[in-house]
N, CA, C and O atoms as a Maestro MAE file, in Angstrom:
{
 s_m_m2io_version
 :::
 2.0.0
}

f_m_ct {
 s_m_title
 :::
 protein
 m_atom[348] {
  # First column is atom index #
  i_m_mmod_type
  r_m_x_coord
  r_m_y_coord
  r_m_z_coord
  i_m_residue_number
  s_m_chain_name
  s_m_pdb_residue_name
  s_m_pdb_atom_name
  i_m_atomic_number
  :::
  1 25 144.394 21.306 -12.738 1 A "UNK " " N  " 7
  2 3 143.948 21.865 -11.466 1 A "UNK " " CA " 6
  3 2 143.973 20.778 -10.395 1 A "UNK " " C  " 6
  4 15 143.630 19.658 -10.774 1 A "UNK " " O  " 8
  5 25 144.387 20.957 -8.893 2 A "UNK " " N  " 7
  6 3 144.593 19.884 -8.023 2 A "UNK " " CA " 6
  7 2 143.772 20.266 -7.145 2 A "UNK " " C  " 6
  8 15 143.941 21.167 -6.323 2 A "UNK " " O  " 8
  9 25 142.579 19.391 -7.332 3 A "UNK " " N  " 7
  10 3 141.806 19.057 -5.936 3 A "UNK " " CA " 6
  11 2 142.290 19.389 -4.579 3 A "UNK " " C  " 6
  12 15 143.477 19.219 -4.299 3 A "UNK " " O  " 8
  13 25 141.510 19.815 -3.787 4 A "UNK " " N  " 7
  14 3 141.839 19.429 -2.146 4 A "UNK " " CA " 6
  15 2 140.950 18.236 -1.818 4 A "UNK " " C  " 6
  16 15 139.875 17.989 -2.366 4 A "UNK " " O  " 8
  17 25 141.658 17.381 -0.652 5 A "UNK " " N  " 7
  18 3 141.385 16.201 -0.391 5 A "UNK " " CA " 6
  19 2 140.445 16.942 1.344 5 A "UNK " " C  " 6
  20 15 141.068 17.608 2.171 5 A "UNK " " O  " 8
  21 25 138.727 16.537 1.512 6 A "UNK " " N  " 7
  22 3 138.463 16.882 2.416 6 A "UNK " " CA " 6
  23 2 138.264 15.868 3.262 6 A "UNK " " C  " 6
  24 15 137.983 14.722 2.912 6 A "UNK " " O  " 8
  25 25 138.385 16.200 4.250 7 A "UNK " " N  " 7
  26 3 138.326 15.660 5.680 7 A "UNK " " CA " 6
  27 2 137.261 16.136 6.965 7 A "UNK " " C  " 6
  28 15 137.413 17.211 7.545 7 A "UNK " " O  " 8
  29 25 136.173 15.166 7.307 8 A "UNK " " N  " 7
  30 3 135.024 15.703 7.954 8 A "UNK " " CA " 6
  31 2 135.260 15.373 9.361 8 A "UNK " " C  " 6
  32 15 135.057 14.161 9.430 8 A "UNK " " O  " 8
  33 25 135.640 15.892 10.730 9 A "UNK " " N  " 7
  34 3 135.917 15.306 11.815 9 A "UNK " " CA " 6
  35 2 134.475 14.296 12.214 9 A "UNK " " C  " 6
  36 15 133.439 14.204 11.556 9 A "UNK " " O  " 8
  37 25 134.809 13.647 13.437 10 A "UNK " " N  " 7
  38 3 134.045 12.667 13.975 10 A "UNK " " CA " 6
  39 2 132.769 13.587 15.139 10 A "UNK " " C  " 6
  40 15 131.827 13.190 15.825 10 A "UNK " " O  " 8
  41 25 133.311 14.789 14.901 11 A "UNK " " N  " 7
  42 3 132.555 16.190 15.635 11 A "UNK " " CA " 6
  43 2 131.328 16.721 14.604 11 A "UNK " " C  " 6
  44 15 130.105 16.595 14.559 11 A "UNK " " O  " 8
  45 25 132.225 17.295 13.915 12 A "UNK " " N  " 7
  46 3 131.430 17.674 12.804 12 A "UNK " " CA " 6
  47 2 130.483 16.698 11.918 12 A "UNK " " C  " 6
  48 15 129.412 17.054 11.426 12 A "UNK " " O  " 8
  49 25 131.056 15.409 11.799 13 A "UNK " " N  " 7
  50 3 129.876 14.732 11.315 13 A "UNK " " CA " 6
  51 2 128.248 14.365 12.309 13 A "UNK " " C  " 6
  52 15 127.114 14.053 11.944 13 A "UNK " " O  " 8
  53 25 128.748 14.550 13.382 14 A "UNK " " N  " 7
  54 3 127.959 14.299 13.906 14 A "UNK " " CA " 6
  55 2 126.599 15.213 14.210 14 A "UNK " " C  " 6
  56 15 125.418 14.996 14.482 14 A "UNK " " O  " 8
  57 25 127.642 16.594 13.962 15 A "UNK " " N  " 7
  58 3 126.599 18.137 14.269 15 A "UNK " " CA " 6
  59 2 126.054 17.872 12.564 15 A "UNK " " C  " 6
  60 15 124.953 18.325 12.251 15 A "UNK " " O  " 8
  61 25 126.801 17.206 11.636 16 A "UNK " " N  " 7
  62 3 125.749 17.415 10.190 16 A "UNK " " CA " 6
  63 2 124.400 16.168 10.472 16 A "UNK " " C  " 6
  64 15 123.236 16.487 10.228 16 A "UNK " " O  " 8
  65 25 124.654 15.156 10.856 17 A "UNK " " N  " 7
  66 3 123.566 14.280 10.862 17 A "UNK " " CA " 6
  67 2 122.445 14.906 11.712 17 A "UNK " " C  " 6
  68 15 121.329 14.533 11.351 17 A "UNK " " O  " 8
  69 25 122.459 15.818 12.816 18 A "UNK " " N  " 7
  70 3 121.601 15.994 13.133 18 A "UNK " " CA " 6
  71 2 120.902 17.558 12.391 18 A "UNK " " C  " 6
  72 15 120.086 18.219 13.033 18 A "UNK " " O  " 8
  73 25 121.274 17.897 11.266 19 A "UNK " " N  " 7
  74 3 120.750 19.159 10.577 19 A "UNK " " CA " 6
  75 2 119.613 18.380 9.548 19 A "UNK " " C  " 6
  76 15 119.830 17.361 8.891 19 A "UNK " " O  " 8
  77 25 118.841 18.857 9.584 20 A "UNK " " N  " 7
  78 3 117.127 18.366 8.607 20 A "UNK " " CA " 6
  79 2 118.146 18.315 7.028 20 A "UNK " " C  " 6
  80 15 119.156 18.897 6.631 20 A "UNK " " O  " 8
  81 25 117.305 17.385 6.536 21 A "UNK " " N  " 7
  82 3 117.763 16.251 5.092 21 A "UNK " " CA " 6
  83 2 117.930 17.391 4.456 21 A "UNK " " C  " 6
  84 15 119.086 17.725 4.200 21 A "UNK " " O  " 8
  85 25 116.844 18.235 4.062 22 A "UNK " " N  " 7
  86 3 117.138 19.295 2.828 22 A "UNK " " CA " 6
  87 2 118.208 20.436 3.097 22 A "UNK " " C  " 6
  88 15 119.052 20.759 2.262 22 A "UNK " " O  " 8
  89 25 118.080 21.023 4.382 23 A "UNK " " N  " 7
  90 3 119.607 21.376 4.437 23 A "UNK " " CA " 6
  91 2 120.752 20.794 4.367 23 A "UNK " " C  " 6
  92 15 121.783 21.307 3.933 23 A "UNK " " O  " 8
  93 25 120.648 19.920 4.704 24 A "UNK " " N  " 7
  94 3 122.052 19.072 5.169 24 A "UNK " " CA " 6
  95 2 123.013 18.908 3.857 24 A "UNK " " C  " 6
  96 15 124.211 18.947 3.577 24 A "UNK " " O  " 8
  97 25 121.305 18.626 3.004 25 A "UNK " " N  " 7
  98 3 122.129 18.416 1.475 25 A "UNK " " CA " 6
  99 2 122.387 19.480 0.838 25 A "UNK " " C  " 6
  100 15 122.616 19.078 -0.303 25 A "UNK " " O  " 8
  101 25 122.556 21.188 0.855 26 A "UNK " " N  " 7
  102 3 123.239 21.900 0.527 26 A "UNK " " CA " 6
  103 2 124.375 21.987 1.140 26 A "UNK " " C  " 6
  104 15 125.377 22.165 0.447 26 A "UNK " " O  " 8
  105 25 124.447 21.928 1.956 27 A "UNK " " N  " 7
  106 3 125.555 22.300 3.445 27 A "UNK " " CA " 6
  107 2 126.677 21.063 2.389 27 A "UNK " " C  " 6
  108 15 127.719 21.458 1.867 27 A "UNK " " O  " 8
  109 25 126.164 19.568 2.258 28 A "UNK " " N  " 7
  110 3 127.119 18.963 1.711 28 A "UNK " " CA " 6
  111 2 127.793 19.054 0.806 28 A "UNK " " C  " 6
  112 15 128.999 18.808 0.772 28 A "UNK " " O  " 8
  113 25 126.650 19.673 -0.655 29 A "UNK " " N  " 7
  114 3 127.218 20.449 -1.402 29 A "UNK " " CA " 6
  115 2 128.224 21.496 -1.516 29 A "UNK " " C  " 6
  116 15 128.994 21.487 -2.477 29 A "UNK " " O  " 8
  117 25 128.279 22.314 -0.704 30 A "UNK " " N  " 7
  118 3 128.779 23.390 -0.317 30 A "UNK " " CA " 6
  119 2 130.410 22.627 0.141 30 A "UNK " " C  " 6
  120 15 131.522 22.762 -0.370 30 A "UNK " " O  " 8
  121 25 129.867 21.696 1.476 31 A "UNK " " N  " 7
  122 3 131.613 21.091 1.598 31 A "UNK " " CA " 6
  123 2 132.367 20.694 0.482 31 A "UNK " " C  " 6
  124 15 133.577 20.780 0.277 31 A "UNK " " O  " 8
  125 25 131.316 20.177 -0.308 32 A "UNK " " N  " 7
  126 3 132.074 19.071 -2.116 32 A "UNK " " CA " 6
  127 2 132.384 19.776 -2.769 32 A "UNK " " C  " 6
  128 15 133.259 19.434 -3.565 32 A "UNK " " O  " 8
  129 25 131.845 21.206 -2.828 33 A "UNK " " N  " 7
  130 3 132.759 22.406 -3.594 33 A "UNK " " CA " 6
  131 2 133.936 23.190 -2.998 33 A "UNK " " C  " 6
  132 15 134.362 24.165 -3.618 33 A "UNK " " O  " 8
  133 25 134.432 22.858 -1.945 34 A "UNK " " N  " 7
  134 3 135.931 23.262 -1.156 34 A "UNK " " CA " 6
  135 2 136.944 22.274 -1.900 34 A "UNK " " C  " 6
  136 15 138.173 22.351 -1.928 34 A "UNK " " O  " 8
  137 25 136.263 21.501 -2.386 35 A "UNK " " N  " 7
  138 3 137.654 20.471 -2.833 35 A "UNK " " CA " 6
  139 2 138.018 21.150 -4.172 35 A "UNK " " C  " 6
  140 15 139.177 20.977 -4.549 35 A "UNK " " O  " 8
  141 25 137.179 21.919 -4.969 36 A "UNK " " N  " 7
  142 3 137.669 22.784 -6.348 36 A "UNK " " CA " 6
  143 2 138.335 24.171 -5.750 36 A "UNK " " C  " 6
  144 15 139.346 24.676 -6.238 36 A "UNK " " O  " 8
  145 25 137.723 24.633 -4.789 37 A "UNK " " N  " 7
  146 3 138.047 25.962 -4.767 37 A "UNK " " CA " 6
  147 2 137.496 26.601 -2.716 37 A "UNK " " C  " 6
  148 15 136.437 26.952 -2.196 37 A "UNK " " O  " 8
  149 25 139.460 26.366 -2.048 38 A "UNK " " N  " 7
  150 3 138.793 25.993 -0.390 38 A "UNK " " CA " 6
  151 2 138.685 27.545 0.126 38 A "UNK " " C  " 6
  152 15 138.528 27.851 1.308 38 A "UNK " " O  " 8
  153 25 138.792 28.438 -0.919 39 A "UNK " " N  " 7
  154 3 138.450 29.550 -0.616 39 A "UNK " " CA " 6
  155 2 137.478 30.579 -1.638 39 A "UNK " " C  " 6
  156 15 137.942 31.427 -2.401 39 A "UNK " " O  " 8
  157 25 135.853 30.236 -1.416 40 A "UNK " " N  " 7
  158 3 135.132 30.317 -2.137 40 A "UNK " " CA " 6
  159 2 135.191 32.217 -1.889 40 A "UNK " " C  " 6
  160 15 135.929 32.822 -1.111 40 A "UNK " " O  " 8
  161 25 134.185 32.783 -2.811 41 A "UNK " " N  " 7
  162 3 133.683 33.792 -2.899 41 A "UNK " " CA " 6
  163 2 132.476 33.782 -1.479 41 A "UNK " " C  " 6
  164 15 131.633 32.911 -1.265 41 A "UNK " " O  " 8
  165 25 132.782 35.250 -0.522 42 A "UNK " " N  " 7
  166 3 132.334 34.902 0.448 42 A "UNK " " CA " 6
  167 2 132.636 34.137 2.035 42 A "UNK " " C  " 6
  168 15 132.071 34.203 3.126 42 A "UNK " " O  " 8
  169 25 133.711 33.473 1.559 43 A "UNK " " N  " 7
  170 3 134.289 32.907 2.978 43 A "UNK " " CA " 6
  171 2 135.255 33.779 3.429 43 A "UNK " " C  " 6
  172 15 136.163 34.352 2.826 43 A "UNK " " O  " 8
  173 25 134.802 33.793 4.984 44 A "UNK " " N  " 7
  174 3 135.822 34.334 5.920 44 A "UNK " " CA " 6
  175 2 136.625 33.750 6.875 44 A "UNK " " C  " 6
  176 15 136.495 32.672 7.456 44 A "UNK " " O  " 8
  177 25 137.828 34.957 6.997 45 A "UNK " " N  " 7
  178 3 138.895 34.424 7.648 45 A "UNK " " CA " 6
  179 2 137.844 34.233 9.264 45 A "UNK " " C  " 6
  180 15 136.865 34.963 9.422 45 A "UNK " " O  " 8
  181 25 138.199 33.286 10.218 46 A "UNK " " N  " 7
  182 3 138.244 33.672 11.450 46 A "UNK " " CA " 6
  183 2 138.529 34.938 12.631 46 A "UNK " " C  " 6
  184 15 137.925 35.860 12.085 46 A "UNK " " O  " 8
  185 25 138.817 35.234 13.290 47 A "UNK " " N  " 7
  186 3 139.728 36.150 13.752 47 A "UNK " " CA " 6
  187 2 139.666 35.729 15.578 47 A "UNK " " C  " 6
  188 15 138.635 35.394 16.161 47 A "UNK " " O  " 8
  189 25 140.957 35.852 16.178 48 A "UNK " " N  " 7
  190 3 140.597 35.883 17.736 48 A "UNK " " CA " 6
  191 2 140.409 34.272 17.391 48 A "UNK " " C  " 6
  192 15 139.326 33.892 17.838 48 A "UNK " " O  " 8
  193 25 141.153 33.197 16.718 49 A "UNK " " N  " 7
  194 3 141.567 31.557 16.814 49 A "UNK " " CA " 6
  195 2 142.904 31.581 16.650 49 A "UNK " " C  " 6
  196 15 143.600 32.318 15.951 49 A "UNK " " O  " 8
  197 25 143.302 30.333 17.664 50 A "UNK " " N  " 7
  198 3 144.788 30.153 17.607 50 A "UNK " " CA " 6
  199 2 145.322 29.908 15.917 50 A "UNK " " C  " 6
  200 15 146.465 30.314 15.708 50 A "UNK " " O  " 8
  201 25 144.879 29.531 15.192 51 A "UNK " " N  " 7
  202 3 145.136 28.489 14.342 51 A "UNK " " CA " 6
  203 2 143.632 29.449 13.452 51 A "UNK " " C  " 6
  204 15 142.567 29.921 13.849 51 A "UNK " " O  " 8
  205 25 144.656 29.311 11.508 52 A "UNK " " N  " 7
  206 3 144.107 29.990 11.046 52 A "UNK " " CA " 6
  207 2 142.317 28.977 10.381 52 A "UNK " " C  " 6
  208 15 142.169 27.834 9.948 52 A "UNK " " O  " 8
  209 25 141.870 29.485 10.486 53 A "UNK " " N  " 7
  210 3 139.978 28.601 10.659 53 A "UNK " " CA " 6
  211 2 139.211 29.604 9.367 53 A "UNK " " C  " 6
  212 15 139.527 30.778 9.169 53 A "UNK " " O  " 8
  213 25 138.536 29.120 8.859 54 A "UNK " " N  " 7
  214 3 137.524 29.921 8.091 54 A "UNK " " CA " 6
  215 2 136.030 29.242 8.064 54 A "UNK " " C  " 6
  216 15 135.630 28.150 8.469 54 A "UNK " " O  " 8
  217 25 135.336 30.401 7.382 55 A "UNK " " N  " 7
  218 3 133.594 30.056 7.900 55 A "UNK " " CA " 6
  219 2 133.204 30.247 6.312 55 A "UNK " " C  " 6
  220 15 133.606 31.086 5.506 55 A "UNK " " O  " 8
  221 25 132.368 29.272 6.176 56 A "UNK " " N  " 7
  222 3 131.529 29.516 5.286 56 A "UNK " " CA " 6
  223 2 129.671 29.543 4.980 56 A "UNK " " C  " 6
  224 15 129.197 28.468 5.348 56 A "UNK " " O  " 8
  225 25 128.974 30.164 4.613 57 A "UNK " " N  " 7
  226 3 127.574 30.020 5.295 57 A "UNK " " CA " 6
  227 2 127.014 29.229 4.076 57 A "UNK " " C  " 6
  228 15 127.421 29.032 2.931 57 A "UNK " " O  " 8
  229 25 125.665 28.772 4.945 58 A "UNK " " N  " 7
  230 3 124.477 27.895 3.955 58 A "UNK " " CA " 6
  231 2 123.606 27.912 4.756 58 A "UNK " " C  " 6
  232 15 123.596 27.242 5.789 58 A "UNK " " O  " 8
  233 25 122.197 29.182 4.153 59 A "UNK " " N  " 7
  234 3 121.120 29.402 4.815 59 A "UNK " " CA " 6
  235 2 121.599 29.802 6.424 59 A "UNK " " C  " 6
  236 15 122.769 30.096 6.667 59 A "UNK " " O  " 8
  237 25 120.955 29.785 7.064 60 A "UNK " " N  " 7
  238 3 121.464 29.946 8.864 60 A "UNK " " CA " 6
  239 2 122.260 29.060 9.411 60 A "UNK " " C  " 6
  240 15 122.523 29.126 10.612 60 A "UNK " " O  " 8
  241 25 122.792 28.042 8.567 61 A "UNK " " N  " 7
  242 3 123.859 26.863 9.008 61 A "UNK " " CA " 6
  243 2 125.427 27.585 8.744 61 A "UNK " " C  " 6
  244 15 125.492 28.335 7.770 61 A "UNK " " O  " 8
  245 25 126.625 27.400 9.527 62 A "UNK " " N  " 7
  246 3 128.080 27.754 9.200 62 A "UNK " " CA " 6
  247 2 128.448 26.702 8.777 62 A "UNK " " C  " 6
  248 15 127.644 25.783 8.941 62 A "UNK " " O  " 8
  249 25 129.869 26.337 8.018 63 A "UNK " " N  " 7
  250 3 130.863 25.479 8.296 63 A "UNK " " CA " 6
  251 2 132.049 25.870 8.581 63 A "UNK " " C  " 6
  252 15 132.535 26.729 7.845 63 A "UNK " " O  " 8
  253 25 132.609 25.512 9.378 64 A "UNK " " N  " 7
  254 3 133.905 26.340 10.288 64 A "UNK " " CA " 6
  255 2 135.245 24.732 9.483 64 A "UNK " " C  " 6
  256 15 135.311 23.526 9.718 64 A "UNK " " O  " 8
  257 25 135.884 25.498 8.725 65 A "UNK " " N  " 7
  258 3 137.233 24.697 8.683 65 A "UNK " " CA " 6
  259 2 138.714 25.308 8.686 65 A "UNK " " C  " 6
  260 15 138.984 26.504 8.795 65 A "UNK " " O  " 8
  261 25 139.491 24.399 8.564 66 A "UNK " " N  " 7
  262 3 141.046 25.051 8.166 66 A "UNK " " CA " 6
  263 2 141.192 24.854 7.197 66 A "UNK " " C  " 6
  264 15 140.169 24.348 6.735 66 A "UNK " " O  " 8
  265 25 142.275 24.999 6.178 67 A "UNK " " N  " 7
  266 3 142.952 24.580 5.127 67 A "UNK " " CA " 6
  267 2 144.351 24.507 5.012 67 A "UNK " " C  " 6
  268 15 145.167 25.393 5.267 67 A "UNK " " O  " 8
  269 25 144.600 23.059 4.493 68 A "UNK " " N  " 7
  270 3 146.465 22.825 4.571 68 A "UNK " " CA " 6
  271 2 146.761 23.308 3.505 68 A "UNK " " C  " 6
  272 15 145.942 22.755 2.770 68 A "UNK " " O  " 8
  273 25 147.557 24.178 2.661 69 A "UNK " " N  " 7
  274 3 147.697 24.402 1.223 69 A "UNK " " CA " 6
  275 2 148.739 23.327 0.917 69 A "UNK " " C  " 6
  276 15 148.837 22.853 -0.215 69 A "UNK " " O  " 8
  277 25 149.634 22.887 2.086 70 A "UNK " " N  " 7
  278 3 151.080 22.265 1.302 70 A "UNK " " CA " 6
  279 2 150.518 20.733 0.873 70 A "UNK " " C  " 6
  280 15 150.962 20.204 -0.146 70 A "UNK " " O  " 8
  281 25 149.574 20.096 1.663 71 A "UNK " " N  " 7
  282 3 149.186 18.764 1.597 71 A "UNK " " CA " 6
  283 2 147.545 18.988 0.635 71 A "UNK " " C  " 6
  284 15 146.951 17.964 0.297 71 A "UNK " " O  " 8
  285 25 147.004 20.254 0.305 72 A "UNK " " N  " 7
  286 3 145.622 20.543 -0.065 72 A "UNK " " CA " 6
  287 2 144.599 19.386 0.967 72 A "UNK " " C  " 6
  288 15 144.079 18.318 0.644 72 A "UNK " " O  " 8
  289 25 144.593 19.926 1.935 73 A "UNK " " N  " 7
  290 3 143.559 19.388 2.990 73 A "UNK " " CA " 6
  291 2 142.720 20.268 3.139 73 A "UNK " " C  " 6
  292 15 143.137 21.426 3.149 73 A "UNK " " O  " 8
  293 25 141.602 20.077 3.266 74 A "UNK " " N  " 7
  294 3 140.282 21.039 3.775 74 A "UNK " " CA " 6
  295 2 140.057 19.984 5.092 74 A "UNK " " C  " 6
  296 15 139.871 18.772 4.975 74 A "UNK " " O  " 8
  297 25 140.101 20.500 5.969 75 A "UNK " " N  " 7
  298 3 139.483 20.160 7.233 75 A "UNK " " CA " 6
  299 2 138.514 20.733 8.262 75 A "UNK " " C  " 6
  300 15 138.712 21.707 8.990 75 A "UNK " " O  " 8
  301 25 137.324 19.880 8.188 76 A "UNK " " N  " 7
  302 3 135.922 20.240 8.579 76 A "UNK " " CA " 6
  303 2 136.198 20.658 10.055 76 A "UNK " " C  " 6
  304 15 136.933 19.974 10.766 76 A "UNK " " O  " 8
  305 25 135.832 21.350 10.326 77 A "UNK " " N  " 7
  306 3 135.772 21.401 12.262 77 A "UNK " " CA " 6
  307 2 134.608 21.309 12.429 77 A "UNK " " C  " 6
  308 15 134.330 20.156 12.759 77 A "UNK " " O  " 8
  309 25 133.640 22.032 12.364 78 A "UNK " " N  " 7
  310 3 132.650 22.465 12.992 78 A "UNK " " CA " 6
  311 2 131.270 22.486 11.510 78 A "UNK " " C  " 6
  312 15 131.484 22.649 10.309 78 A "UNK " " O  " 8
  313 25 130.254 22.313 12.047 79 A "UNK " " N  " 7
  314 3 128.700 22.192 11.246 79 A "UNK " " CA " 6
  315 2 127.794 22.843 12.043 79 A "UNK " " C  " 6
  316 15 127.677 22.342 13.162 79 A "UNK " " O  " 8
  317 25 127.008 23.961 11.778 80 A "UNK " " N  " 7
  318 3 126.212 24.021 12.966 80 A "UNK " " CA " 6
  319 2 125.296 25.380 12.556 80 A "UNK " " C  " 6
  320 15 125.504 25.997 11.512 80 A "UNK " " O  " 8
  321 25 124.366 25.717 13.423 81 A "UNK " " N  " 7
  322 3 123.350 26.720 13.061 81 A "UNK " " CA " 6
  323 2 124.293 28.074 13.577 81 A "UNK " " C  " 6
  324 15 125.195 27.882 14.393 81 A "UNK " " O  " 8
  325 25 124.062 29.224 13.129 82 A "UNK " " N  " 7
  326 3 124.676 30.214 13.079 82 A "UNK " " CA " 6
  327 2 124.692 31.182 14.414 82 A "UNK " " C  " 6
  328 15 125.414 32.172 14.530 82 A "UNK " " O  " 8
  329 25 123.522 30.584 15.640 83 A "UNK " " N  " 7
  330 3 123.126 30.872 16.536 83 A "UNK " " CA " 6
  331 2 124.415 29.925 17.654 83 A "UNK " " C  " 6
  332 15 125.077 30.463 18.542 83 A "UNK " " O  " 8
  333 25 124.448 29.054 17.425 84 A "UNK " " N  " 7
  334 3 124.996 28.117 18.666 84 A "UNK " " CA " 6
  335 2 126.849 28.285 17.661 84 A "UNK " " C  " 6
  336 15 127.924 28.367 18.255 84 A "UNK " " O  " 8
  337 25 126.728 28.289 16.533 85 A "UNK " " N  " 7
  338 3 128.521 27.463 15.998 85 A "UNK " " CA " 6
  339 2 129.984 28.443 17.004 85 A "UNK " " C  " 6
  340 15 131.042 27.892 17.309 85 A "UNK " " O  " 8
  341 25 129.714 29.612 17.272 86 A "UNK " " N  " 7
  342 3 130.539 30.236 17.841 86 A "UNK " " CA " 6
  343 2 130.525 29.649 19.527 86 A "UNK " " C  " 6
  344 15 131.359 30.261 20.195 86 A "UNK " " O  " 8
  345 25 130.218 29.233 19.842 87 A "UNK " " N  " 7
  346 3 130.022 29.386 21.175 87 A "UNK " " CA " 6
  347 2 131.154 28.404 21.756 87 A "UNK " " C  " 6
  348 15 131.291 28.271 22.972 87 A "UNK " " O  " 8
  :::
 }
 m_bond[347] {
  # First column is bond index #
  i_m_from
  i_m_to
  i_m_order
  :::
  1 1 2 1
  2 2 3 1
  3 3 4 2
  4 3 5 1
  5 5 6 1
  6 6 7 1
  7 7 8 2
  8 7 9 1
  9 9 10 1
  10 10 11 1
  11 11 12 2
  12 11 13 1
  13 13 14 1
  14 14 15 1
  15 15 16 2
  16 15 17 1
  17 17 18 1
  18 18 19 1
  19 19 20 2
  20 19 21 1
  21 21 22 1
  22 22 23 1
  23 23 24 2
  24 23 25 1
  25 25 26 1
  26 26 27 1
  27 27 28 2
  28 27 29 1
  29 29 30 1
  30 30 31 1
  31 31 32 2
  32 31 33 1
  33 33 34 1
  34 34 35 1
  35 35 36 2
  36 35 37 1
  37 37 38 1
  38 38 39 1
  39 39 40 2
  40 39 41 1
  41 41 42 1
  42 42 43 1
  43 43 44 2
  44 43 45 1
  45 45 46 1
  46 46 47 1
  47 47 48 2
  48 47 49 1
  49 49 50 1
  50 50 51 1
  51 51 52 2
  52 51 53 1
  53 53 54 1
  54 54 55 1
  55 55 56 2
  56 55 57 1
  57 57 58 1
  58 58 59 1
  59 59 60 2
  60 59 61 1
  61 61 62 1
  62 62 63 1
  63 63 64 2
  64 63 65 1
  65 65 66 1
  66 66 67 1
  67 67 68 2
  68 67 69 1
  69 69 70 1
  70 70 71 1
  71 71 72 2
  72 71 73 1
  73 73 74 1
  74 74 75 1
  75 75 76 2
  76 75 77 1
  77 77 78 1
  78 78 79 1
  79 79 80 2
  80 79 81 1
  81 81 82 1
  82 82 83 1
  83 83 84 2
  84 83 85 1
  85 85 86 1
  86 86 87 1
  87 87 88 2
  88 87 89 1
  89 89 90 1
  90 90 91 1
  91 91 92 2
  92 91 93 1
  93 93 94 1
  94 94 95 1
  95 95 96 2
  96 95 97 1
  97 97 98 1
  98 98 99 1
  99 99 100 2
  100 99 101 1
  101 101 102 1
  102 102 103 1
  103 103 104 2
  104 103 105 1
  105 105 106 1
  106 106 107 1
  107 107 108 2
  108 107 109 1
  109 109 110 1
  110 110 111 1
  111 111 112 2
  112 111 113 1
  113 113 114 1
  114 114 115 1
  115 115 116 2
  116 115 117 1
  117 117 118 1
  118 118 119 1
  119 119 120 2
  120 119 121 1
  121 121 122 1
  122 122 123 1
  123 123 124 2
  124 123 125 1
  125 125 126 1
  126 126 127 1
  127 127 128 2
  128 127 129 1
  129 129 130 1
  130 130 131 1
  131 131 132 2
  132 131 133 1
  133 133 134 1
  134 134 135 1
  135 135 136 2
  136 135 137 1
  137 137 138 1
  138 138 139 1
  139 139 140 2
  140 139 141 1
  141 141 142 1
  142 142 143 1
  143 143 144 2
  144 143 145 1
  145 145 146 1
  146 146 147 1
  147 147 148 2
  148 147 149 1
  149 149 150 1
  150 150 151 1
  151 151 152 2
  152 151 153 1
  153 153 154 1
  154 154 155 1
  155 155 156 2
  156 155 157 1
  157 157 158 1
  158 158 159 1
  159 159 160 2
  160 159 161 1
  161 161 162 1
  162 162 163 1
  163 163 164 2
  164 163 165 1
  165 165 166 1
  166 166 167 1
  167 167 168 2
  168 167 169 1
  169 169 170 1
  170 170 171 1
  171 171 172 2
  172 171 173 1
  173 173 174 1
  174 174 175 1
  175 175 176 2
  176 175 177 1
  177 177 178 1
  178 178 179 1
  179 179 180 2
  180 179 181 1
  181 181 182 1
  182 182 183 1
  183 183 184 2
  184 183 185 1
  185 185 186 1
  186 186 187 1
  187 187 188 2
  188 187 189 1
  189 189 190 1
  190 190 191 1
  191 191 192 2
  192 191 193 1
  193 193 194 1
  194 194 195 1
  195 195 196 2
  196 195 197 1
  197 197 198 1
  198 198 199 1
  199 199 200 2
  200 199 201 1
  201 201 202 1
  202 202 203 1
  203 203 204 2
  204 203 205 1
  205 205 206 1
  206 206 207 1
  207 207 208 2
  208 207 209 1
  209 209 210 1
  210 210 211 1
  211 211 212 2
  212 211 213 1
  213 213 214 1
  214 214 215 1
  215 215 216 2
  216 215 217 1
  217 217 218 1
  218 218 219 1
  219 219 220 2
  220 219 221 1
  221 221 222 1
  222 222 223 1
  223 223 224 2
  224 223 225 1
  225 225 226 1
  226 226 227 1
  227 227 228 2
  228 227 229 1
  229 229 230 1
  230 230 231 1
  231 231 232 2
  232 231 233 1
  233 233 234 1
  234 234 235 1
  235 235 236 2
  236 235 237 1
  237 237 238 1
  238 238 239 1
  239 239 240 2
  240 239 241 1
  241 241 242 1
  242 242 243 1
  243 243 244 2
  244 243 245 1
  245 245 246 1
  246 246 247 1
  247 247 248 2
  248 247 249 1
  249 249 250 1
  250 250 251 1
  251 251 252 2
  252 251 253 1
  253 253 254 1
  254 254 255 1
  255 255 256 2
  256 255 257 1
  257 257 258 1
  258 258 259 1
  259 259 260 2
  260 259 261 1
  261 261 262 1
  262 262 263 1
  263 263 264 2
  264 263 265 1
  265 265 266 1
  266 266 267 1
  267 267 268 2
  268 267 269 1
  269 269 270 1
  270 270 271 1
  271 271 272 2
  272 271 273 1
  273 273 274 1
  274 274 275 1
  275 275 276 2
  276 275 277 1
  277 277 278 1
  278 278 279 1
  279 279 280 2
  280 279 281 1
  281 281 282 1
  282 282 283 1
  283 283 284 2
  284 283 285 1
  285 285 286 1
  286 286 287 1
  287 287 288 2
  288 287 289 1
  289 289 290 1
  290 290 291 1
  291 291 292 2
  292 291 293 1
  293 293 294 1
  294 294 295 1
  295 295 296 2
  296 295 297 1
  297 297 298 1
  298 298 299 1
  299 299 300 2
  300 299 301 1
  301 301 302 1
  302 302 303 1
  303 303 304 2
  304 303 305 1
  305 305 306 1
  306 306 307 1
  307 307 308 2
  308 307 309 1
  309 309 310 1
  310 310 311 1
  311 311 312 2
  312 311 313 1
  313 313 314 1
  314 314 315 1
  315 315 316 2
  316 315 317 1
  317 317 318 1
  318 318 319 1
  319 319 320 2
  320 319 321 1
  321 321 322 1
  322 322 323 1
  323 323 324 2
  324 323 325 1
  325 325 326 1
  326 326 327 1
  327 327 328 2
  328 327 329 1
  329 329 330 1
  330 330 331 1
  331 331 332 2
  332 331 333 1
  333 333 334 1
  334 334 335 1
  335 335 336 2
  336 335 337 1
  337 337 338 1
  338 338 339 1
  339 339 340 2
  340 339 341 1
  341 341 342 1
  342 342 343 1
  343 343 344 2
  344 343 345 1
  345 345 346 1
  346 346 347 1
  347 347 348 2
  :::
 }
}
């Protein structure tokens, strides 16, 4: 089985440092399991983005990424509470 190699932008890390410790550390979890499987049970496509994006939830937090299949990249975009991540 081949891993995906993830990638956290300099955006997105920044929206995770400011999410409280005990979430943060599912939310991370949650990213460390895209590298087995970048399309979990539960994640959705985007819709109405240039560029194909998917969401995945943890508690009231999203994570908004893409996925390369040819290079297996998971790439983080976005971290954020479920109230503000669309905007």
């Amino acid at each position: 089985m081949e891993f995906y190699e993830i990638i956290i932008g300099k955006s997105a890390l920044k929206q995770l440092e400011n999410i409280p410790s005990n979430d943060r550390r599912r939310i991370v979890a949650q990213i460390n399991s895209l590298a087995n499987d970048p399309r979990p049970q539960g994640v959705k496509k985007l819709k109405g983005v240039s560029e194909d994006l998917y969401r995945i939830k943890e508690g009231n937090y999203r994570v908004v990424y893409a996925i390369d299949d040819k290079v297996k990249i998971v790439d983080i975009r976005q971290i954020g509470n479920r109230k503000d991540i669309y905007k």
